[in-house]
C-alpha positions as CSV (number, residue, x, y, z in Angstrom):
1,X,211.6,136.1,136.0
2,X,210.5,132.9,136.6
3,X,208.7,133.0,139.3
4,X,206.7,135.6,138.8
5,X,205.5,133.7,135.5
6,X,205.1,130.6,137.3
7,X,202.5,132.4,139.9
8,X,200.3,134.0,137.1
9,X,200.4,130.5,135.3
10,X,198.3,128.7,137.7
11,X,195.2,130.8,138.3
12,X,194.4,131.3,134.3
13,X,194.0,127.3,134.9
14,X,191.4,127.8,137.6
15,X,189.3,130.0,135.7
16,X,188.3,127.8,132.7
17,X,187.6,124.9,134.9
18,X,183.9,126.9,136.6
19,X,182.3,128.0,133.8
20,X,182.6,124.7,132.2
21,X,180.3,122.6,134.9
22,X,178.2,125.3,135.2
23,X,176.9,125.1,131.8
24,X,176.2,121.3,131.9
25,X,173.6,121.3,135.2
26,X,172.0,124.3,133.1
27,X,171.6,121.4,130.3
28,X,169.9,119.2,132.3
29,X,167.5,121.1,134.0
30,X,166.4,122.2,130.7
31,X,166.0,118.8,129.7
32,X,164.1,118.0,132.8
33,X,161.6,120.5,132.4
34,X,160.7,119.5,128.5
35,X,160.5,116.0,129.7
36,X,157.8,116.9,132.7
37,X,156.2,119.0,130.1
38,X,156.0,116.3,127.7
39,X,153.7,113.8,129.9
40,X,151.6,116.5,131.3
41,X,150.8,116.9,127.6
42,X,149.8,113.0,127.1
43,X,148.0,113.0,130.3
44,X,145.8,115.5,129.0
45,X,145.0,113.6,126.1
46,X,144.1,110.5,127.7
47,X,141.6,112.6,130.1
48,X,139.8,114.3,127.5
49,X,139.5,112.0,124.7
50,X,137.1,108.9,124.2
51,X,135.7,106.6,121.7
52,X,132.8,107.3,120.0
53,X,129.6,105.5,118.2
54,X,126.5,105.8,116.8
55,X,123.4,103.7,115.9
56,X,119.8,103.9,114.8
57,X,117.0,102.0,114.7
58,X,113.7,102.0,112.7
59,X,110.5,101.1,114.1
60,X,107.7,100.3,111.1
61,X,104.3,101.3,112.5
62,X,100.8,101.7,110.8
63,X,97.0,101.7,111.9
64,X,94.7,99.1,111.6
65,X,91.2,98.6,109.5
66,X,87.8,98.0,110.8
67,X,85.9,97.1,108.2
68,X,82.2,95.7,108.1
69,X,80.4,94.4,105.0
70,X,77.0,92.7,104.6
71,X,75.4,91.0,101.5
72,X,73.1,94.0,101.0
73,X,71.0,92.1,98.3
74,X,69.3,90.1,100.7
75,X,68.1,93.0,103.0
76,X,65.1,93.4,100.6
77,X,62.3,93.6,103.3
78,X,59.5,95.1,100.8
79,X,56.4,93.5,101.8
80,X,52.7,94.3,100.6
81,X,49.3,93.5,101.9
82,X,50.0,92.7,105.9
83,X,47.9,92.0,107.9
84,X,47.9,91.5,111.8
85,X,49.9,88.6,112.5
86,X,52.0,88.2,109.2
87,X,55.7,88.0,109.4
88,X,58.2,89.0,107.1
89,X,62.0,86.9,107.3
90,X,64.8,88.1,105.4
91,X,68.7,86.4,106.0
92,X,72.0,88.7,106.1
93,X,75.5,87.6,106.3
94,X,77.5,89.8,108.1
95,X,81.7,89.5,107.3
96,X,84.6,91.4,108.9
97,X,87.1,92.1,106.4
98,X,90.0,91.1,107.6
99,X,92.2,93.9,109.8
100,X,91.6,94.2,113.4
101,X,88.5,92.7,115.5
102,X,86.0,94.6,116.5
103,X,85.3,96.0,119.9
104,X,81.9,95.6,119.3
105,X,78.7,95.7,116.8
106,X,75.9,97.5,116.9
107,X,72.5,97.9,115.1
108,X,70.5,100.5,114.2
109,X,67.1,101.4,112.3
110,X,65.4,104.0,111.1
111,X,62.3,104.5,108.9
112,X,61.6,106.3,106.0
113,X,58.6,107.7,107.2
114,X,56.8,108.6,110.5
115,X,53.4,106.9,110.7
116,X,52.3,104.4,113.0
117,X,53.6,100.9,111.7
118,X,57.1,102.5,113.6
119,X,55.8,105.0,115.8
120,X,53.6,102.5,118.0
121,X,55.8,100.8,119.9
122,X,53.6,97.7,121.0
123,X,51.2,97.1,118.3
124,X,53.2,98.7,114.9
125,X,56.2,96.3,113.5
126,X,58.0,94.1,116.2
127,X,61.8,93.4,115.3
128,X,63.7,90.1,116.9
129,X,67.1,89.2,115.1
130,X,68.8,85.6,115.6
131,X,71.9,83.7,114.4
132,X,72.7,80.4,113.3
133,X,76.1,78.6,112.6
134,X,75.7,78.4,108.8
135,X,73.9,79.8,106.4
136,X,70.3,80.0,106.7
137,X,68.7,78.5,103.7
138,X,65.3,79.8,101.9
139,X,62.3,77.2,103.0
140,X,59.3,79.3,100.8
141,X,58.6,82.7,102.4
142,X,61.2,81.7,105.8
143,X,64.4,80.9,107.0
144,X,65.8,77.7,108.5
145,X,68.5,77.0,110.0
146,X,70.1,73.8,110.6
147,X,72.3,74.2,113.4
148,X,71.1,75.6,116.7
149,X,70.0,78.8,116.3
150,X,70.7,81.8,119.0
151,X,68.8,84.8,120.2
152,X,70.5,88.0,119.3
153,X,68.0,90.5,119.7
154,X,65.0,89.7,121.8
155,X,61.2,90.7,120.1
156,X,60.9,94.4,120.5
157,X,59.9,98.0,118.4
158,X,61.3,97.7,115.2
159,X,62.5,101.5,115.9
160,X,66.3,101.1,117.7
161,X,69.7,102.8,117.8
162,X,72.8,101.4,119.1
163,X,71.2,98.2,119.9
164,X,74.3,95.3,120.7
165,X,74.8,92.2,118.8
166,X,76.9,90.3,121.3
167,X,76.8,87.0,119.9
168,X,77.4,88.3,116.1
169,X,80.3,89.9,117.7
170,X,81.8,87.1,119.1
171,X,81.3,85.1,116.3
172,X,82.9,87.7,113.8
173,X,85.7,87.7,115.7
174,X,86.2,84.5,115.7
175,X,85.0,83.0,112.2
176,X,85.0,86.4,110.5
177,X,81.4,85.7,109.8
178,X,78.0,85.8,111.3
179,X,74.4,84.2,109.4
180,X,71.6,86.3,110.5
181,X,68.1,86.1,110.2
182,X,66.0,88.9,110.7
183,X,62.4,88.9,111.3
184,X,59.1,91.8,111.2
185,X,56.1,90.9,112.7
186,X,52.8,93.1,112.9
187,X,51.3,92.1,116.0
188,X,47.7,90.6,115.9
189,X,46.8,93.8,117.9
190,X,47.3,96.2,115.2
191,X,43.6,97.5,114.5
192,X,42.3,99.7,111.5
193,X,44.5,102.4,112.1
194,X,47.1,100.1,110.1
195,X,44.9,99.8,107.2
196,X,46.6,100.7,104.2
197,X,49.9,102.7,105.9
198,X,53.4,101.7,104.0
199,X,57.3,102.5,105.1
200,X,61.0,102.0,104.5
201,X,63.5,100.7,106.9
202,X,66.8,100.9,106.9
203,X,69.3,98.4,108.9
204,X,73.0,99.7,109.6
205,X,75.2,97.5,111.2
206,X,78.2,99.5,113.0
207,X,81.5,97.8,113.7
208,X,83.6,99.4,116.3
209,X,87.2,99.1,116.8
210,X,88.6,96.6,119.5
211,X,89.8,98.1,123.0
212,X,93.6,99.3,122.5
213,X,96.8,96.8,124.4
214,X,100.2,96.3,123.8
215,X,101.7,96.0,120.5
């Protein structure tokens, strides 16, 4: 009786012992696996993220002024009784007011009415504009000047339209004003056909803005 219960003892022992280290390599596998799981995770966090900003910024802009003005009062040119070889003188000051300078500035006239004081061009009115540093001052029935005084527009027909006043331009560019003298002369060679004919000019003076560059 013995023996037979010492040969069944031994192999019960046996038994238990398997199952036991089985079960612990299953553990750590497990835990293998979450761990590799667990950086593939933060990998993919650190490859699809980034920091982020934003900014802005203003940029003020607004269009300049061209702006011509002239001391209308003066341009009073009425004149009565000509005869061949009068002259009538009248001084304008021309200002630009402020804003940008001008690309250039132009003059033109017209006439109230079509008769042959503006219609001849060689013997009805004669037109010749010039500029002087400073103010022209009244001497009687002219003009002087007392600095040196420069051609602007040559003697011509009285009748003209887009005619240039280059050194009024330069000079309201640069001193934001510019003394002008203008002067009408019926030439000596107007003959009876003048007798007794009247008109109306007007003078515009047209400012035009400067070339565009870099702002």
């Amino acid at each position: 009786m013995s023996r037979s219960t010492g040969r069944h003892a031994a192999p019960r022992r046996r038994v238990r012992r398997t199952p036991t280290r089985r079960h612990s390599t299953a553990t750590k596998l497990v835990a293998s696996v979450a761990l590799v799981a667990g950086s593939a995770s933060v990998a993919g966090l650190g490859t699809f993220g980034a920091f982020t900003d934003t900014t802005t910024a203003n940029q003020a802009v607004a269009s300049g002024t061209v702006t011509i003005g002239a001391d209308a009062a003066s341009m009073n040119l009425a004149a009565a009784g000509l005869v061949p070889g009068d002259t009538v003188q009248r001084a304008i000051t021309l200002t630009r007011g402020g804003g940008e300078t001008f690309g250039s500035v132009k003059l033109s006239t017209t006439a109230g009415a079509q008769n042959k004081l503006v219609t001849d061009p060689t013997n009805g009115l004669q037109l010749s504009v010039e500029q002087c540093p400073t103010a022209w001052t009244a001497s009687g029935n002219t003009w002087r000047c007392s600095g040196t005084v420069t051609s602007v527009i040559a003697k011509r027909a009285v009748i003209g339209t887009g005619l240039d006043l280059v050194a009024p331009l330069a000079r309201l560019n640069s001193e934001k004003q510019s003394f002008l003298r203008i002067t009408l002369t019926l030439p000596t060679e107007a003959n009876n056909d003048f007798q007794g004919l009247n008109n109306t000019l007007t003078f515009t003076f047209d400012a035009l803005q400067r070339a565009g560059q870099p702002k």
